[in-house]
C-alpha positions as CSV (number, residue, x, y, z in Angstrom):
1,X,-17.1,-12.6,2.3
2,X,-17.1,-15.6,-0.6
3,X,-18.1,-13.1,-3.0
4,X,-15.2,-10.7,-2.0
5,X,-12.5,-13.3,-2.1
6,X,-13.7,-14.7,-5.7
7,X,-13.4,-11.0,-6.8
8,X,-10.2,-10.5,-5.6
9,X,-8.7,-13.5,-6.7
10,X,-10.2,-12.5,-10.3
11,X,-8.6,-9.2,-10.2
12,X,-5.7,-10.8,-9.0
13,X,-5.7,-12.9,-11.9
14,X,-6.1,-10.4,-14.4
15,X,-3.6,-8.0,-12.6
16,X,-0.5,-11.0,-13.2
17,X,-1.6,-12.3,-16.0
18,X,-1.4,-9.2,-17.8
19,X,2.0,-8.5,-15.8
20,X,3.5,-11.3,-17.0
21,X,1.8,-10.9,-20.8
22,X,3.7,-7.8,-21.3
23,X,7.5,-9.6,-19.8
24,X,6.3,-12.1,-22.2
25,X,6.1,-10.1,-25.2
26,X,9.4,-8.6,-24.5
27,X,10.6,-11.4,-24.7
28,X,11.1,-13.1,-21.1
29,X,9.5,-16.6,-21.5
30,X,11.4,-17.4,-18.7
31,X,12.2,-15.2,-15.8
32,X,15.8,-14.4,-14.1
33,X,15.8,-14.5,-10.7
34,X,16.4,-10.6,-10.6
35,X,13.6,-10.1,-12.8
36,X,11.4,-12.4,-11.6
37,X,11.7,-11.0,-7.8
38,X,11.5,-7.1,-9.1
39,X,8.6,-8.2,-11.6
40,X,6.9,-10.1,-7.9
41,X,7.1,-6.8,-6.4
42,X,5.5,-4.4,-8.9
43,X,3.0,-7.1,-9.0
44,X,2.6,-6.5,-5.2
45,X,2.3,-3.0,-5.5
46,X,-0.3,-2.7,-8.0
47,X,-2.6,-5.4,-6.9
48,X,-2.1,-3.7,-3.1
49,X,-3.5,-0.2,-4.7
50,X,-6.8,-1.8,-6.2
51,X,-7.7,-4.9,-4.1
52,X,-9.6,-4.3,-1.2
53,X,-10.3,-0.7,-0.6
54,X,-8.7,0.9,-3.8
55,X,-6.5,4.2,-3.8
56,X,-9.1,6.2,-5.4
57,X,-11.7,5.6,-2.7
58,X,-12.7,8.3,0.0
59,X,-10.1,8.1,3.2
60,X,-8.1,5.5,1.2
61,X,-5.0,6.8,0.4
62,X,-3.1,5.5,3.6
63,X,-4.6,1.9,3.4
64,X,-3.4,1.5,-0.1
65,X,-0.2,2.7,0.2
66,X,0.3,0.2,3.4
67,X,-1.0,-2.3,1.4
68,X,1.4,-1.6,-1.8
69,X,4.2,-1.8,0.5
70,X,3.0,-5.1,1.8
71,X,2.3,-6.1,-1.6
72,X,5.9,-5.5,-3.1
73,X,7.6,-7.7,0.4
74,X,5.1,-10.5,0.3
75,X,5.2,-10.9,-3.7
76,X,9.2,-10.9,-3.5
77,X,8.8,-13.5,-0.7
78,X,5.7,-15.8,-3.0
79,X,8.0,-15.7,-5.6
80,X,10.9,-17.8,-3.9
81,X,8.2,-19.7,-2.7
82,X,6.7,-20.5,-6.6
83,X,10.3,-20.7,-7.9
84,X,11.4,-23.6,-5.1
85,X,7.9,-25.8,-4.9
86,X,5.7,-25.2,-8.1
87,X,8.4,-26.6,-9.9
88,X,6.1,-28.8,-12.4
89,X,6.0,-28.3,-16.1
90,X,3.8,-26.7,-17.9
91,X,2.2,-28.4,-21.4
92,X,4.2,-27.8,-24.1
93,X,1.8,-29.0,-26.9
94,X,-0.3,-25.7,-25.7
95,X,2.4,-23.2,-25.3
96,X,4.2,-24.4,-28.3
97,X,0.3,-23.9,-30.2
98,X,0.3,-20.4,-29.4
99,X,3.5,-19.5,-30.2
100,X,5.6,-18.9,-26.8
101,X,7.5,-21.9,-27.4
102,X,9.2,-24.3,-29.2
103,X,8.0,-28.0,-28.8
104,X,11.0,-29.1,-27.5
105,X,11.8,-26.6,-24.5
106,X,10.0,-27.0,-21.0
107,X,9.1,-24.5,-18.8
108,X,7.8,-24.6,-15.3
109,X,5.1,-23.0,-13.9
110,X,6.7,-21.0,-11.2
111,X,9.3,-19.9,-14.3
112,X,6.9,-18.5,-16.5
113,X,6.0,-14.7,-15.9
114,X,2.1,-15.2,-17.0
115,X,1.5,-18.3,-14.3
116,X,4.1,-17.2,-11.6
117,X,2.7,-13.4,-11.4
118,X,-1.0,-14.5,-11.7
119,X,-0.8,-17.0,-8.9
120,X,1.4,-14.5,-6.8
121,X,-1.5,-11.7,-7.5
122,X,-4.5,-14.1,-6.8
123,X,-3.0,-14.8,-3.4
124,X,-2.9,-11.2,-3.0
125,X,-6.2,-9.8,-4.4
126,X,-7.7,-12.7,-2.7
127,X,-6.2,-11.9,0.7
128,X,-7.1,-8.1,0.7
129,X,-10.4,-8.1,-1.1
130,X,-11.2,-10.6,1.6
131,X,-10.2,-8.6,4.2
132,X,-11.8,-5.5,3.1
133,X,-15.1,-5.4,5.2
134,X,-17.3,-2.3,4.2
135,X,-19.5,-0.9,6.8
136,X,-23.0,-1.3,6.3
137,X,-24.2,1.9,4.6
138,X,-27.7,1.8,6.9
139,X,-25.9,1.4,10.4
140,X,-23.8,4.6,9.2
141,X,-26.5,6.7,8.4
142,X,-28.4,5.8,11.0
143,X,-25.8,6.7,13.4
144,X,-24.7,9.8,11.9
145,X,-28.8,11.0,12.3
146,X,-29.3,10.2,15.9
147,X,-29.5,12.6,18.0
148,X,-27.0,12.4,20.9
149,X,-28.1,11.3,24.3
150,X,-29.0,14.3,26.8
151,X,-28.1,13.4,30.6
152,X,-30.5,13.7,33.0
153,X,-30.1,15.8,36.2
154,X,-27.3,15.1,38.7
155,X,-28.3,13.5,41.9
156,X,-26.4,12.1,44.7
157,X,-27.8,8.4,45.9
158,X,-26.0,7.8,48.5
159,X,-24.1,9.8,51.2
160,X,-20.6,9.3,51.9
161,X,-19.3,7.5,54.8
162,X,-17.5,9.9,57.9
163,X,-14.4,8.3,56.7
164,X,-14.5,10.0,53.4
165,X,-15.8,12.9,54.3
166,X,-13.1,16.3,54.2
167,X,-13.2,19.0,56.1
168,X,-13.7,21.3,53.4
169,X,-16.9,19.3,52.2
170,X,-20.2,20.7,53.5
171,X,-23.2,18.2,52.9
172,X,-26.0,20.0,54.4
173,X,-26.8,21.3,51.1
174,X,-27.0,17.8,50.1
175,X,-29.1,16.6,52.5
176,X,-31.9,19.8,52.5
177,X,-32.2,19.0,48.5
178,X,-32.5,14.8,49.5
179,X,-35.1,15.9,52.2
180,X,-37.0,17.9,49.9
């Protein structure tokens, strides 16, 4: 389970950071609220449709698409959360270095499309890829070459009490085949 959540929160990584490269090539070094939210979403989405079971698995379709939905809601909703508590700033000297900044602006971390989408996508990837438990592929096969189960002949154990007994029910057949 350790080794599913690290992969998902690497493919979460890669999945917003790559997100947020391309808003910040065209030129969003720091995200509107509108954009920001919309970009959350599509985040969402696209981490939903290849953590955990991915769309193009066998019998996958529905999962993914539940969890792309998800996705989109609960990226919108870790994006208010980064914009109103991971308020701290980012390093300037580093930004400025590779040319996404000037020296003298400051961006925070829940502000910039590249940390914001990556950490929103980690949670994500993280959560599903976590979640996703395969079957183990001996127990299936194993199961799916067993024979089923034959049932052994019918026999009454006991004989029911007067009580129970109705009118219509004749148990001297019963009790020739129990004295036999």
């Amino acid at each position: 389970m350790l080794g599913r959540l690290i992969i998902g929160i690497i493919k979460g990584l890669v999945v917003g950071g790559l997100i947020g490269f391309g808003l910040l090539k065209l030129g969003f070094a720091v995200l509107p609220a509108w954009l920001a939210y919309i970009a959350a979403a599509i985040t969402g989405v696209v981490i939903g449709l290849i953590a955990g079971k991915p769309i193009w698995a066998k019998d996958a379709k529905i999962e993914a698409g539940m969890k792309a939905v998800v996705g989109a809601l609960l990226g919108a909703g870790l994006m208010f959360a980064a914009r109103k508590w991971l308020t701290m700033f980012l390093p300037t000297d580093l930004l400025s270095q590779i040319g996404v900044m000037t020296k003298s602006e400051a961006i925070r971390f829940g502000y910039f499309p590249i940390t914001s989408l990556a950490t929103i996508a980690a949670l994500l990837g993280g959560f599903y890829d976590a979640d996703n438990t395969p079957e183990p592929e001996g127990e299936a096969k194993e199961e799916a070459k067993a024979p089923p189960a034959k049932a052994g002949p019918q026999k009454r154990i006991a004989q029911p009490a007067e009580d129970e007994l109705d009118e219509d029910f004749d148990t001297s057949a019963d009790e020739k085949k129990a004295k036999k």
